[in-house]
Each structure stands twice: as structure tokens, then as C-alpha cells.
C-alpha positions, -999 to +999 in steps of 0.1 A: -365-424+656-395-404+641-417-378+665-456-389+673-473-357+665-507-369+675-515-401+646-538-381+626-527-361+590-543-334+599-516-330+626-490-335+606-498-321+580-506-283+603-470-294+618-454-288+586-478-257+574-466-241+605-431-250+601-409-220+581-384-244+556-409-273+554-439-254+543-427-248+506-412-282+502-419-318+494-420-335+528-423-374+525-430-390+560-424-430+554-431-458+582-465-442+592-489-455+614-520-432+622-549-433+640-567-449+612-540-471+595-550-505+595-530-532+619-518-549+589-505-516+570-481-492+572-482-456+553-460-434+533-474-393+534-468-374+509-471-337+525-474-310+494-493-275+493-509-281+527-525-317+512-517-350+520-517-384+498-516-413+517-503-445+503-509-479+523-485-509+521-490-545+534-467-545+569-440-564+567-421-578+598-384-575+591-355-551+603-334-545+580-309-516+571-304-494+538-346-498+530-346-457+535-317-455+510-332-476+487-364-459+486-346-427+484-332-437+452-360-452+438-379-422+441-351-399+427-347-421+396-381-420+383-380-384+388-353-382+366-374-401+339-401-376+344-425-395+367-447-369+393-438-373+430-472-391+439-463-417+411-428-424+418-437-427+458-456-454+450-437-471+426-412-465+453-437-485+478-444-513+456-406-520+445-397-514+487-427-541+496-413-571+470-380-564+481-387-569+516-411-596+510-383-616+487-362-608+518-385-626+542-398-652+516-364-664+511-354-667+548-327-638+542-318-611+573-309-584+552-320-575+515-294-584+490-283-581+453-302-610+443-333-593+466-329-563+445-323-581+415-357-600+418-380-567+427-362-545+396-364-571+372-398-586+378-430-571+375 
């Protein structure tokens, strides 16, 4: 379960400034709802030399497990082919959202291999 530092990125991202380890890292904050998110969205931050890029995402209302790994993986992947963080965060978010939107689409509880199948394979 995340923290509410106060909805705005300003907090968080002064949270992670202050904070010893995370100030010299890549923090990634997914599942975000701030102040100023709209209703229908839900953000990724992407926390890096005091800035933050936000990246919006049609909401999408499923519970599912293993979206976090998924995601994870994503992102490390196109960093292995060479991609910068912001641009493989948001490939990230676009192969998470058709994933879970083939998951809801086609009546399924949890994302499966055919799910995954689908979001990697079409554009």
C-alpha cells in the first residue's frame, strides 16, 4: 500500500530530495493520483535530478496481480535496447493500458498469455 504524501509533485518530489538513498536515484512512483490528476486517469512519476515527468493513463477498473512485474520488465527491456528511462516508462504505460484493457475487453479476471500475447504483438 503506497504513502499519501500530500497529492501534489512538488511534495513528492521534496520527499525524495530530502531522502539520503533516493535522492541520486531513479525513483518511479506508478498508480498516482494527485491533486490535479483527472478522475478518469491515473499517473506514473518519474522522480530524476529533483524533476518530475508525469505520464497520464486512461483508468482502468480491474484488480489484477503481476501488472507491477510486468511493468517492471517492460521497462528494464527497452533499457537494455538502449531506450531513455522517460521513453521506456511510457512505452511501459501504453503496453500496461492494452494489456489491461484486452483483460477487461475480453471478460478475463486476470491478464493472461494470450493478454500479453495481443499487447506485445500488436501495435
Amino acid at each position: 500500500e503506497g504513502t499519501n504524501i500530500d497529492g501534489s509533485p512538488m511534495a513528492v518530489i521534496s520527499a525524495i530530495v530530502e531522502n539520503e538513498i533516493l535522492r541520486h536515484k531513479i525513483v518511479i512512483i506508478t498508480s498516482c493520483h494527485l491533486y490535479d490528476t483527472a478522475d478518469s486517469e491515473i499517473e506514473t512519476l518519474i522522480i530524476l535530478n529533483g524533476s518530475c515527468t508525469r505520464i497520464a493513463a486512461k483508468r482502468i477498473d480491474i484488480e489484477t496481480t503481476g501488472t507491477g512485474d510486468l511493468f517492471s520488465a517492460i521497462i528494464a527491456s527497452k533499457l537494455a535496447l538502449g531506450y531513455d528511462i522517460d521513453k521506456a516508462v511510457r512505452e511501459a504505460t501504453q503496453i500496461i493500458k492494452k494489456a489491461l484493457d484486452y483483460t477487461v475487453t475480453n471478460h478475463h479476471s486476470e491478464m493472461n498469455a494470450a493478454c500479453l500475447l495481443e499487447c506485445l504483438t500488436n501495435k
